[in-house]
C-alpha positions as MATLAB code, in Angstrom:
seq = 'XXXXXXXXXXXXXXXXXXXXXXXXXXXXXXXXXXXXXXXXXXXXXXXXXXXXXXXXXXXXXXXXXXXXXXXXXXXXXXXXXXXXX';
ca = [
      13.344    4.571   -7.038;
      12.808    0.954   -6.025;
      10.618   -0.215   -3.180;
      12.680   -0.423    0.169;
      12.478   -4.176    1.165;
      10.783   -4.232    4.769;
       8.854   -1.226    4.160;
       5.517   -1.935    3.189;
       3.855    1.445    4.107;
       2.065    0.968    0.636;
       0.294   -2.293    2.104;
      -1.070    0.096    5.199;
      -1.775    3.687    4.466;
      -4.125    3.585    1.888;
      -7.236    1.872    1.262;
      -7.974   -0.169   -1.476;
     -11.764    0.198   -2.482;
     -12.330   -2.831   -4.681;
     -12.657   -6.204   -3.713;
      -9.856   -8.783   -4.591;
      -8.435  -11.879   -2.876;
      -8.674  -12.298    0.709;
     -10.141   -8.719    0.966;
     -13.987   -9.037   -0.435;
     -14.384   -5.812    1.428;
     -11.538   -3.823   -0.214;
      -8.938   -2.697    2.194;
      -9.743    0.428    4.776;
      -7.162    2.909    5.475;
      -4.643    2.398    7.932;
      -4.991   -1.205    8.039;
      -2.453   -3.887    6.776;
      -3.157   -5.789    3.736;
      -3.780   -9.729    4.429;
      -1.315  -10.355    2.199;
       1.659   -8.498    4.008;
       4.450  -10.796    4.949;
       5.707  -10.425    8.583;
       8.690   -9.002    7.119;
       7.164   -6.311    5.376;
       6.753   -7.745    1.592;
       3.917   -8.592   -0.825;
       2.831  -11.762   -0.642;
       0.770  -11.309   -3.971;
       3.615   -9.516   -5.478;
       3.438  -11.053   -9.215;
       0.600  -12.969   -8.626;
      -2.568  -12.137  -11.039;
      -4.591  -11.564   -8.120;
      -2.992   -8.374   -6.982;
      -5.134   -5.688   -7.290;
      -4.027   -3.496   -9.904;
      -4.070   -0.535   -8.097;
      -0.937   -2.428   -6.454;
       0.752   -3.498   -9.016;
       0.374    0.396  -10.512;
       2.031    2.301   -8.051;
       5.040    3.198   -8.180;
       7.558    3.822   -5.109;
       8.825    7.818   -5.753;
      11.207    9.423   -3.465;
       8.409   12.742   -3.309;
       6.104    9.833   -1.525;
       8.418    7.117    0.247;
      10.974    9.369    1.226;
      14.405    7.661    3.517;
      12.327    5.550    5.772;
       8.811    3.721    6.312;
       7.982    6.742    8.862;
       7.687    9.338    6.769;
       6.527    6.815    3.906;
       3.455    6.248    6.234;
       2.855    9.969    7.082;
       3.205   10.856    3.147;
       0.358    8.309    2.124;
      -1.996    8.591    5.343;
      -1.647   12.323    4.019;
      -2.499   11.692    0.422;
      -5.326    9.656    1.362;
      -6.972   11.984    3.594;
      -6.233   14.249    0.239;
      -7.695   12.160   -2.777;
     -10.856   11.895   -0.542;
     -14.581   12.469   -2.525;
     -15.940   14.059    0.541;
];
């Protein structure tokens, strides 16, 4: 499956616990990336300073489903899931 263009549920949902640029702190959960575009893309997409665990994932129909909705829901719920505590 290919990323939906104006999506961007992948640059919200989850949090990003390393530090990389723009985002010394990591990213928290639920919060947009600095580097989402107002129309929903990657502005670090190919750029050596996207964090890797960006540049590894992989949209999946099981995760992103038919709309950014349920994309949302499916990786607010994975988060609250992968979870230490």
């Amino acid at each position: 499956m290919e990323c939906r263009a104006g999506c961007g549920a992948c640059c919200v949902a989850p949090s990003i616990s390393t530090a990389f640029y723009g985002m010394p702190q990591g990213k928290p959960a639920g919060v947009a990336c600095i580097h989402l575009t107002r129309d929903r893309l990657c502005g670090l997409f190919g750029d050596f300073r996207r964090p890797a665990v960006c540049n590894n994932f992989q949209a999946e129909y099981a995760v992103c489903a038919d709309d950014r909705e349920t994309a949302l829901v499916n990786l607010q719920q994975l988060e609250i899931l992968s979870r230490p505590d």
